[in-house]
C-alpha positions in Angstrom: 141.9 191.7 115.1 145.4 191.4 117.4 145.8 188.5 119.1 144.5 188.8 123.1 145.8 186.6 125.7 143.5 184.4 128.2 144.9 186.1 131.8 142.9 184.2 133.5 139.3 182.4 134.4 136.6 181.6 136.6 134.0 178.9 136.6 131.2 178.1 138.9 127.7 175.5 138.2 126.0 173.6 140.8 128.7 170.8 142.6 131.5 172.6 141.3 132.9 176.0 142.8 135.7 177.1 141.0 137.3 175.5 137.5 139.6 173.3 139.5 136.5 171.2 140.8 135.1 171.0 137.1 138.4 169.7 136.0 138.6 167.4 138.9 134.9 166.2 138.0 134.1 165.6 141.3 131.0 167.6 141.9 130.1 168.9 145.8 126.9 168.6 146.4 127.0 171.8 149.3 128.0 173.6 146.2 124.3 175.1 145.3 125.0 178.9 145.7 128.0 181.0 144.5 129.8 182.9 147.5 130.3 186.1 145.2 132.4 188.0 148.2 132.8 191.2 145.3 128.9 192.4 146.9 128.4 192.5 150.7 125.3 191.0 152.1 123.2 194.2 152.4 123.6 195.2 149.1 122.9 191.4 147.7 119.6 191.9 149.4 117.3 190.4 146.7 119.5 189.8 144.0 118.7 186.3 142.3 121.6 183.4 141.9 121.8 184.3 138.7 123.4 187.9 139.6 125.9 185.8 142.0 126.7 183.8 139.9 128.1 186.1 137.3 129.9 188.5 140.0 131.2 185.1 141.4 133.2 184.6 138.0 134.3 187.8 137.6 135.9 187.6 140.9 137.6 184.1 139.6 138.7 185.9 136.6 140.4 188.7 138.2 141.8 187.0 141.0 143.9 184.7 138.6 144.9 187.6 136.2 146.1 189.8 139.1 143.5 192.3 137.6 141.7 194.9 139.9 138.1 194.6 139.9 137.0 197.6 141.4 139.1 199.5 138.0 138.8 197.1 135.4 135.9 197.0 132.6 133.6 194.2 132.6 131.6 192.9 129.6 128.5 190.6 130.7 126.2 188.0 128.4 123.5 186.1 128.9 120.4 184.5 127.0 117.9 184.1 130.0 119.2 186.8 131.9 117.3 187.6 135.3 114.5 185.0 134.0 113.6 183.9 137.6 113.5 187.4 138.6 110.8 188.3 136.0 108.7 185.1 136.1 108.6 186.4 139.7 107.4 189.2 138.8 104.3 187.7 136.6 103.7 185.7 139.2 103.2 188.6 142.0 101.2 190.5 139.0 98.9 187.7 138.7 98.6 186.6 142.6 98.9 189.8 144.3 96.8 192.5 142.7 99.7 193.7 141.0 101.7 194.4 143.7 105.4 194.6 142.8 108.5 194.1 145.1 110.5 197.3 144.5 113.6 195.3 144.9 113.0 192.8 143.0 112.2 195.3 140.1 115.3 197.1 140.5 117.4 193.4 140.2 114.9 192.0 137.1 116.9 194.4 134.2 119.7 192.1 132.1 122.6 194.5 132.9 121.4 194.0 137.3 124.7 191.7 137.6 126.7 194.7 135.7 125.6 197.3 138.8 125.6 195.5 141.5 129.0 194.3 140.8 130.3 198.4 140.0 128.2 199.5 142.8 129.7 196.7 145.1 133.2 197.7 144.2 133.2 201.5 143.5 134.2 200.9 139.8 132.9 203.6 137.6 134.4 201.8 134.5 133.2 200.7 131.3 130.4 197.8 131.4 127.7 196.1 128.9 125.3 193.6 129.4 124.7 191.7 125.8 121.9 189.5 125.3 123.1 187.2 122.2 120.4 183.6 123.2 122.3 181.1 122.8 125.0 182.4 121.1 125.7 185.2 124.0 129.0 183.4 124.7 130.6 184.5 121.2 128.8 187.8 121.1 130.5 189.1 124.3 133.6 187.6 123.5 133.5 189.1 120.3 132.4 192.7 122.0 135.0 192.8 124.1 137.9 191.7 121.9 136.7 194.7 119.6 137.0 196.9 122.0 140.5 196.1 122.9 141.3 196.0 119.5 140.2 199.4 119.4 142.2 200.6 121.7 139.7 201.7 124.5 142.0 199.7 127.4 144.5 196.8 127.7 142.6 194.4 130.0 138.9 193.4 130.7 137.1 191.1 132.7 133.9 188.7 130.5 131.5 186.8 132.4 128.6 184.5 131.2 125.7 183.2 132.1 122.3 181.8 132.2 120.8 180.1 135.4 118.3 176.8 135.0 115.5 178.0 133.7 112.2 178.4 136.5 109.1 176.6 136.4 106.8 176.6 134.3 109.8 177.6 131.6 111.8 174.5 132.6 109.7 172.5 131.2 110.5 173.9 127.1 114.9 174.2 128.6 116.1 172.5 131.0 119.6 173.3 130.8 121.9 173.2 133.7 123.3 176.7 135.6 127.0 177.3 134.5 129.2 180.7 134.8 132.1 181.0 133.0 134.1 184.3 133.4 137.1 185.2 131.4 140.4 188.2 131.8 141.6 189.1 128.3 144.6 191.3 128.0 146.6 192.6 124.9 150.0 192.9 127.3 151.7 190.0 128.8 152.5 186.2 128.1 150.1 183.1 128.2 147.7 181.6 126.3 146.2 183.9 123.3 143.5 183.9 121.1 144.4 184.8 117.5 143.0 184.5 113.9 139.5 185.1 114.5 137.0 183.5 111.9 133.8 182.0 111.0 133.8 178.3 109.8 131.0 175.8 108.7 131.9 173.0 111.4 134.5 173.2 115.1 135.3 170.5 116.9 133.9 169.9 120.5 136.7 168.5 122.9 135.7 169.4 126.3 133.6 166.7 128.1 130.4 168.1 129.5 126.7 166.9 129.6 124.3 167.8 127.1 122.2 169.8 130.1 125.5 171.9 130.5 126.0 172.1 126.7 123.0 173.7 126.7 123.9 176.6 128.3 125.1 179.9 126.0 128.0 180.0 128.5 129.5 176.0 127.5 131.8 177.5 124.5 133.9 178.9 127.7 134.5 175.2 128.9 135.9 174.7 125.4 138.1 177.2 125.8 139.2 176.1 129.7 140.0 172.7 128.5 142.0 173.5 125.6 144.1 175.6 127.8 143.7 173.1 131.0 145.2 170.4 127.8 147.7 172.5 126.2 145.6 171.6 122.6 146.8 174.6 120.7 144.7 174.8 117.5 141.0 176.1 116.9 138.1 176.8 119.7 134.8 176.9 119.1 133.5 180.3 120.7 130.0 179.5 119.1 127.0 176.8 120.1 126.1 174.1 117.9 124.3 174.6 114.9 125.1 176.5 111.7 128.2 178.9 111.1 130.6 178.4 114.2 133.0 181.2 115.6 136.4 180.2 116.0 140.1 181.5 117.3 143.2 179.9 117.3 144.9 179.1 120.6 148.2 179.6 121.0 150.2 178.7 124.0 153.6 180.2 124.4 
């Protein structure tokens, strides 16, 4: 596939609002919810973190590629998805006669983050929600360079995700919650991704807790902190464990 370049990117996990803070590693501990300004507060009515956080990254993204949300195609992944959302759910079906919250319904489907970010915005653009476990990093990535590569637009907006996991699940993952939103282009200068293959080991360079590694979105904090170091060379796009995704980054 052609070579894409990194426009820009968004980060955002409990103590740390944007990527500066992360690459700062100085966590704020008023940092528990993302601000995610994209949806106004009547239309956030009843949307988890989890949806926040995602449309919170996006917003990153875009900001620092000079892209416009409200036009631009947005490919979203996750492995848990809306997980508190559902075991919510259960838990109204089990207490409460089966009573449902209608609003809550309406935000428990894996692409909710996808609508209420178009609806928020007015963008009536192209948009997937891809659920890959813990390997939902790479498969978006890998989506959405595809689709550049076929020619369906020049620029996109990737976000992913997965939120701690809520009781009594935390107790079998008990990852931390991390966003990581990326801007890929095929115009322009910058950072690019090129030479997309599949090896049998990557190394890790990025320095992160194992909660945080966890999480299907930490392959996008290998990526911010090869750019963040100017280490051109192979990324791991993948999690660890058998045959790992990489691309070549090239800075220029």
């Amino acid at each position: 596939m052609r070579p894409v370049h990194v426009a820009g990117m968004g980060l955002w996990s409990p103590g740390y609002a944007d990527l500066a803070a992360w690459r700062a590693g100085t966590p704020d501990a008023s940092v528990i919810k993302p601000k995610c300004r994209l949806v106004d507060v009547r239309l956030k009515r009843g949307s988890s973190r989890f949806a926040n956080m995602l449309g919170e990254v996006v917003e990153q993204a875009a900001r620092a590629a000079e892209l416009d949300v409200r036009s631009a195609a947005t490919f979203y992944g996750s492995s848990l998805g809306e997980i508190e959302t559902m075991v919510e759910l259960l838990r109204m079906l089990y207490e409460e006669e089966g009573k449902l919250s209608p609003n809550r319904f309406k935000c428990s489907v894996h692409n909710a983050a996808s609508g209420l970010v178009s609806i928020g915005q007015g963008n009536t653009a192209f948009s997937t929600a891809i659920a890959g476990g813990a390997r939902s990093f790479e498969a978006t990535l890998l989506e959405a360079w595809a689709w550049l590569d076929a020619g369906e637009g020049d620029a996109l907006l990737l976000a992913v995700a997965d939120d701690r996991a809520p009781p009594p699940l935390d107790a079998l993952d008990d990852h931390d919650a991390l966003a990581v939103g990326v801007a890929l282009t095929t115009r322009g200068a910058g950072p690019r991704l090129e030479r997309l293959r599949v090896v049998e080991h990557a190394e890790r360079h990025a320095a992160m807790s194992d909660a945080l590694r966890a999480n299907c979105a930490s392959p996008g904090l290998e990526l911010a902190a090869a750019i963040f170091d100017r280490r051109e060379g192979p990324v791991a796009l993948s999690p660890f464990g058998g045959p790992q995704w990489v691309a070549d980054l090239v800075l220029s």
